[in-house]
N, C-alpha and C positions, 0 to 999 in steps of 0.2 A: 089514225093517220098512218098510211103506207109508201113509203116510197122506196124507190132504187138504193140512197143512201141507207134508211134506215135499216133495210132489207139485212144491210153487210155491215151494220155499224154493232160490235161487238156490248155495247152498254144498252142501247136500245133492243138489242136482239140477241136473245141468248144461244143462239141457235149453235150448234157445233161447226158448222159451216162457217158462221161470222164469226167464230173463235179462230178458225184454221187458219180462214183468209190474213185473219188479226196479224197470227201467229208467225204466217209466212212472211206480209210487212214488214215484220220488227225486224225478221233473220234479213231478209234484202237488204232491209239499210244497214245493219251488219256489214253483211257481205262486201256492200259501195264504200261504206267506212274505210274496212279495212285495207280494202284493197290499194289504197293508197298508199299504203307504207307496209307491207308486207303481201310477200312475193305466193305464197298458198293461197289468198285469197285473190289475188290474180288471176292464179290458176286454174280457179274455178269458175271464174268468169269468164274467162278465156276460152273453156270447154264449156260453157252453158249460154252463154248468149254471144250475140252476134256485136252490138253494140255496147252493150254493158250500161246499160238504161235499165233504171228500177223495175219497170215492167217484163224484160227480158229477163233481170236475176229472179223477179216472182215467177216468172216462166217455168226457168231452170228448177228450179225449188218444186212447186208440183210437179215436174215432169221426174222429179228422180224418186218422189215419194209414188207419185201415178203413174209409172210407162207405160208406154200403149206399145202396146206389140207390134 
Protein backbone atom coordinates (compact mmCIF):
# COMPACT_ATOMS: atom_id res chain seq x y z
CA UNK A 1 0.00 0.00 0.00
CA UNK A 2 1.26 3.39 -1.22
CA UNK A 3 0.21 6.55 -0.71
CA UNK A 4 1.18 10.50 -0.53
CA UNK A 5 1.17 10.10 3.31
CA UNK A 6 3.02 7.11 3.71
CA UNK A 7 5.48 8.27 0.88
CA UNK A 8 6.78 11.07 3.73
CA UNK A 9 5.89 9.35 6.86
CA UNK A 10 9.25 8.75 8.45
CA UNK A 11 8.17 5.22 10.30
CA UNK A 12 6.60 3.78 7.27
CA UNK A 13 9.28 4.98 4.95
CA UNK A 14 12.64 5.04 5.65
CA UNK A 15 13.69 6.91 3.09
CA UNK A 16 16.31 9.93 3.73
CA UNK A 17 13.91 12.18 2.30
CA UNK A 18 10.99 11.40 4.91
CA UNK A 19 13.71 11.68 7.64
CA UNK A 20 14.61 15.41 6.38
CA UNK A 21 11.11 16.27 5.76
CA UNK A 22 10.70 14.62 9.55
CA UNK A 23 13.57 16.64 10.64
CA UNK A 24 12.73 20.07 9.14
CA UNK A 25 8.92 19.65 11.05
CA UNK A 26 10.34 19.23 14.36
CA UNK A 27 12.83 22.41 13.87
CA UNK A 28 9.66 24.58 12.50
CA UNK A 29 7.74 23.90 15.43
CA UNK A 30 10.73 24.79 17.28
CA UNK A 31 11.18 27.73 15.53
CA UNK A 32 6.87 28.96 16.08
CA UNK A 33 7.51 27.69 19.83
CA UNK A 34 10.07 29.83 20.37
CA UNK A 35 9.26 32.62 18.77
CA UNK A 36 6.99 33.57 21.19
CA UNK A 37 9.03 34.54 23.91
CA UNK A 38 12.21 35.09 22.59
CA UNK A 39 13.33 37.77 20.24
CA UNK A 40 16.15 35.60 17.80
CA UNK A 41 13.80 33.41 17.01
CA UNK A 42 11.54 36.20 15.80
CA UNK A 43 14.08 37.03 13.86
CA UNK A 44 14.27 34.53 11.93
CA UNK A 45 10.98 34.42 11.14
CA UNK A 46 10.87 37.59 10.27
CA UNK A 47 13.66 37.19 7.55
CA UNK A 48 12.39 33.76 6.41
CA UNK A 49 8.81 33.89 6.00
CA UNK A 50 6.28 36.20 5.14
CA UNK A 51 3.42 35.16 7.53
CA UNK A 52 5.14 33.01 9.88
CA UNK A 53 2.85 29.94 9.13
CA UNK A 54 4.51 26.45 9.85
CA UNK A 55 4.68 25.89 6.16
CA UNK A 56 6.53 29.14 5.45
CA UNK A 57 9.11 28.44 8.49
CA UNK A 58 9.46 24.74 6.72
CA UNK A 59 10.04 27.00 3.58
CA UNK A 60 12.72 28.99 5.16
CA UNK A 61 14.39 26.04 6.63
CA UNK A 62 14.93 24.19 3.07
CA UNK A 63 15.64 27.19 1.51
CA UNK A 64 18.81 28.07 3.78
CA UNK A 65 19.89 24.29 3.75
CA UNK A 66 18.97 24.40 -0.43
CA UNK A 67 19.48 28.03 -2.09
CA UNK A 68 18.73 28.30 -5.43
CA UNK A 69 20.69 30.60 -6.99
Amino acid sequence: MTDAVGEDCPVRNSSDNAKAQFATAKVAEHIEEKARRDDTHQEWIDKHAQNGTLSEIREGLDEKEHPRN
